[in-house]
C-alpha positions in Angstrom: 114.1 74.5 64.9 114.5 71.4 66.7 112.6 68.2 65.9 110.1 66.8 68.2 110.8 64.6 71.5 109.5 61.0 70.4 109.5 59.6 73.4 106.7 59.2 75.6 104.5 62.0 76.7 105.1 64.2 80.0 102.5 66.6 80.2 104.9 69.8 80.0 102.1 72.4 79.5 100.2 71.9 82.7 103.7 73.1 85.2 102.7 76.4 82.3 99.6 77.6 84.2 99.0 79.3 87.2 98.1 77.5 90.2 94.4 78.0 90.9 93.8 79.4 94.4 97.3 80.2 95.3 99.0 83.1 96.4 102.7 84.0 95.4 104.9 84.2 98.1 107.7 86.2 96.1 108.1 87.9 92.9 110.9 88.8 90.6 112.3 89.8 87.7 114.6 87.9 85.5 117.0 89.7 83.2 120.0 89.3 80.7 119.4 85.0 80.6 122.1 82.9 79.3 121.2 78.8 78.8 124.5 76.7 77.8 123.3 72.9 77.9 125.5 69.4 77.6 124.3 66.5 76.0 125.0 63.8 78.1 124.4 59.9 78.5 121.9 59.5 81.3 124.1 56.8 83.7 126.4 59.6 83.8 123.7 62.0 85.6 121.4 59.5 87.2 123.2 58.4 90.3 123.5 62.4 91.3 119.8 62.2 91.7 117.7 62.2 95.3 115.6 59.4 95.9 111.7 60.2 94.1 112.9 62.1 91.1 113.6 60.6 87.7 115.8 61.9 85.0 113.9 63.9 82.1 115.7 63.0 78.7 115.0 64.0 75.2 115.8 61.7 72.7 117.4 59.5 75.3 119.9 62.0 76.2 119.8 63.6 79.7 121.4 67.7 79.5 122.8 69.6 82.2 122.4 73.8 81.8 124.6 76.4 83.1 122.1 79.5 83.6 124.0 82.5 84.5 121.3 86.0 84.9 120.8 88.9 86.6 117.8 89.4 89.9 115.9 92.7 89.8 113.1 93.6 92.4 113.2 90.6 94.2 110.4 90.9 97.0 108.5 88.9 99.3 104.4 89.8 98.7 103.2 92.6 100.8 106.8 94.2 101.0 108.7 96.5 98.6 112.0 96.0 96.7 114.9 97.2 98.4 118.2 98.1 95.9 121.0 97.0 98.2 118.5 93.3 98.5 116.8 92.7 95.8 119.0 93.2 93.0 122.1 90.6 92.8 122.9 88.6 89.8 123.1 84.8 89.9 124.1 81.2 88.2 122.7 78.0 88.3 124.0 74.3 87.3 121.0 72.0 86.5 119.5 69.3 85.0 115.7 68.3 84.4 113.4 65.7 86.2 110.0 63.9 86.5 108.3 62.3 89.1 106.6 59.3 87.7 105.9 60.8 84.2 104.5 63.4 85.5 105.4 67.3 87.2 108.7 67.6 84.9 110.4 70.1 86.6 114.6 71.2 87.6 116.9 69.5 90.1 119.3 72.2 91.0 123.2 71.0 91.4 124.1 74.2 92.7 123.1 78.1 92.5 125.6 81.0 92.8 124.4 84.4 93.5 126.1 87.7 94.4 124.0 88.8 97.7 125.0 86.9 100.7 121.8 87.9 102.5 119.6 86.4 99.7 121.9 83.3 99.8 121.6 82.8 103.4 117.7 83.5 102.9 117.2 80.8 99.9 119.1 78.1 101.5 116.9 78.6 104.9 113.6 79.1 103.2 114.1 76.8 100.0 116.3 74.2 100.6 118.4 74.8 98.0 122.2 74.8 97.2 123.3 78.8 97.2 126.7 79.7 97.5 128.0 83.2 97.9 130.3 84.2 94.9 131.1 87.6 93.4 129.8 88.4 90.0 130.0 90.7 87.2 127.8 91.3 83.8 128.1 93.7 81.1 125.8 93.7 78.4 122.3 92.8 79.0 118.9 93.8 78.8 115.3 94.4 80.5 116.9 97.1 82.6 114.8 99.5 80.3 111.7 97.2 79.8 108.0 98.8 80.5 106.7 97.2 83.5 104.9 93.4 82.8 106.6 93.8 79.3 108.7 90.5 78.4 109.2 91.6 74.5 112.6 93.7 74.7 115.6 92.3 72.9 118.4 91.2 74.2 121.5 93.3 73.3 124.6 92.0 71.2 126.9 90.8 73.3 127.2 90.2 77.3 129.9 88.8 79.2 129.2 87.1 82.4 131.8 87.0 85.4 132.0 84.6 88.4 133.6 83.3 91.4 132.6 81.0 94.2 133.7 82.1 97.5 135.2 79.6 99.9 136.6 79.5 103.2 137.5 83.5 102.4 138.9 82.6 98.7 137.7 82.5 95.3 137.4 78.9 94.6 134.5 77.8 91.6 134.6 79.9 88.4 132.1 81.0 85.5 133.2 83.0 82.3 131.0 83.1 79.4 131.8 85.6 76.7 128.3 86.0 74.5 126.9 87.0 71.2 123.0 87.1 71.2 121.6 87.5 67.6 119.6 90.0 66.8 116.7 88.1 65.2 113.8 87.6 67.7 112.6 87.3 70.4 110.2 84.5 70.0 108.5 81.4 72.5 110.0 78.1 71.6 107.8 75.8 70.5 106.1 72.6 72.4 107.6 69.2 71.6 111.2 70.9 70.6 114.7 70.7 72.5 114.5 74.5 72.7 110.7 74.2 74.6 112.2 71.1 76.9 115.6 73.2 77.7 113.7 76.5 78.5 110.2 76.3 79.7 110.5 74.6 83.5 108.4 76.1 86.2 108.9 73.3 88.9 112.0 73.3 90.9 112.6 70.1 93.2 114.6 70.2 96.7 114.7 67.8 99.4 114.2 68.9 102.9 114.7 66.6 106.6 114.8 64.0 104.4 111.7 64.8 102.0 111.1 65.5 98.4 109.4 69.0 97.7 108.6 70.9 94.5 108.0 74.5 94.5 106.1 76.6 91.2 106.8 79.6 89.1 104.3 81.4 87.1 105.6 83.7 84.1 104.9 84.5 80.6 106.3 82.4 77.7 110.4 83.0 77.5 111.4 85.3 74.4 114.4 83.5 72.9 117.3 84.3 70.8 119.7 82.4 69.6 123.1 82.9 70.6 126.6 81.8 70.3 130.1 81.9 72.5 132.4 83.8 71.7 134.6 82.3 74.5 133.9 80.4 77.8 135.5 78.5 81.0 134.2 77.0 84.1 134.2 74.8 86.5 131.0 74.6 88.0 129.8 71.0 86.5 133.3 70.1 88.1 132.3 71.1 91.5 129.1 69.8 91.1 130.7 66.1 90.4 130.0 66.3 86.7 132.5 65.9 83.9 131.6 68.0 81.0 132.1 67.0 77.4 134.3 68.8 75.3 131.7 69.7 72.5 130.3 72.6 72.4 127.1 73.8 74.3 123.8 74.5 72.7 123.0 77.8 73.5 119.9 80.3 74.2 119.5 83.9 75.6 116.5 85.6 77.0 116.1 88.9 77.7 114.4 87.4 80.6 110.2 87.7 82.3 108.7 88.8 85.4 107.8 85.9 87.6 105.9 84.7 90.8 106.9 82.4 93.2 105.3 79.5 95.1 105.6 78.2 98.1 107.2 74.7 98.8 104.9 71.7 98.6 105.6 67.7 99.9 106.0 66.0 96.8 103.1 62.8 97.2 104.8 59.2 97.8 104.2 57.0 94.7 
């Protein structure tokens, strides 16, 4: 277990709750999670920062998380899942923000996902950094889980595949080779590194110029601990980060079924 965040207090539990008196726009399921996270100084990751949003640390240290997973039944509300659309797996580089001590929430350096369609459809409707890549995962888990059931167990060990498309060739690359323990699944706890790495339901983008946070509603994460068994990539590279050469703490979920928000203007001030 991780020791508690001494510095000053963020409210992280309110971002927790569902909005009162708002409709999702979108709902999906996520499966077979993955979080690697780098320690790193914060200078190092402020400057990559919009204007409006301020670096979340723990214990003075800011992290950036590679978070590779697979999409099942992605839908908007009112409309079915459809296989060939709604099912693509995806990986995301990020690191975690504030606005004025308040709202912590993710600032996404880039997201990869295997669906072209859906890319072309996030980056329009959201704002937010997709890029088209080809993908691969074997392993997993939640393919067999009991609808609004987040309590399966993730299997042993998953392997997760990617490459960036560019210009028509494979340019930016994940490979993360995985064991996930078998003990668990269990919700981190408040005040912990595991509880500030894993439990974020804000996401921040910047659109014509403005800052906007969007919400996601789902149960607690079940966690496991996990280990690599091997790993390369070069996603914090493209990105403009340098990573360290330590090794990442690491998490895997077996994932949750979430809602989605629409975007809101974040307030000036």
């Amino acid at each position: 277990m991780t020791p508690p965040n001494p510095e000053p207090a963020i409210d992280r539990i309110g971002p927790t709750r569902r909005p009162v008196g708002r409709r999702a726009v979108m709902y999906q399921k996520w499966r077979s999670l993955l979080f690697l996270h780098w320690a790193f100084p914060p200078e190092q990751i402020r400057p990559l920062l919009p204007p409006g949003l301020e670096l979340d640390t723990f214990d003075g240290l800011a992290y950036v998380g590679l978070v590779p997973f697979t999409m099942r039944a992605v839908r908007p509300r009112g409309l079915p899942a459809v296989p060939w659309l709604s099912n693509f797996h995806e990986t995301n580089v990020r690191t975690y923000v504030h606005v004025g001590g308040r709202d912590p929430g993710v600032w996404f350096f880039s997201l990869d996902a295997a669906n072209p369609l859906a890319v072309a459809l996030a980056r329009a409707w959201f704002r937010l950094p997709y890029h088209y890549a080809r993908m691969d995962l074997r392993g997993g888990s939640g393919h067999g889980t009991a609808p609004g059931r987040n309590d399966c167990t993730f299997a042993n060990r998953i392997l997760y595949q990617s490459e960036r498309f560019r210009a028509g060739r494979a340019g930016v690359i994940s490979f993360v080779d995985c064991l996930v323990h078998p003990k668990g699944p269990r919700p981190t706890d408040p005040g912990t590194l595991d509880y500030f790495l894993i439990e974020r339901y804000l996401l921040y983008t910047v659109r014509h110029g403005r800052l906007y946070s969007g919400q996601v509603h789902h149960p607690p994460y079940p966690v496991q601990t996990a280990e690599i068994l091997a790993y390369e990539e070069t996603m914090l590279a493209a990105s403009g980060i340098v990573r360290p050469d330590r090794a990442p703490v690491v998490h895997a979920s077996a994932g949750v079924d979430v809602e989605i928000f629409s975007l809101r203007p974040v307030p000036p001030g």
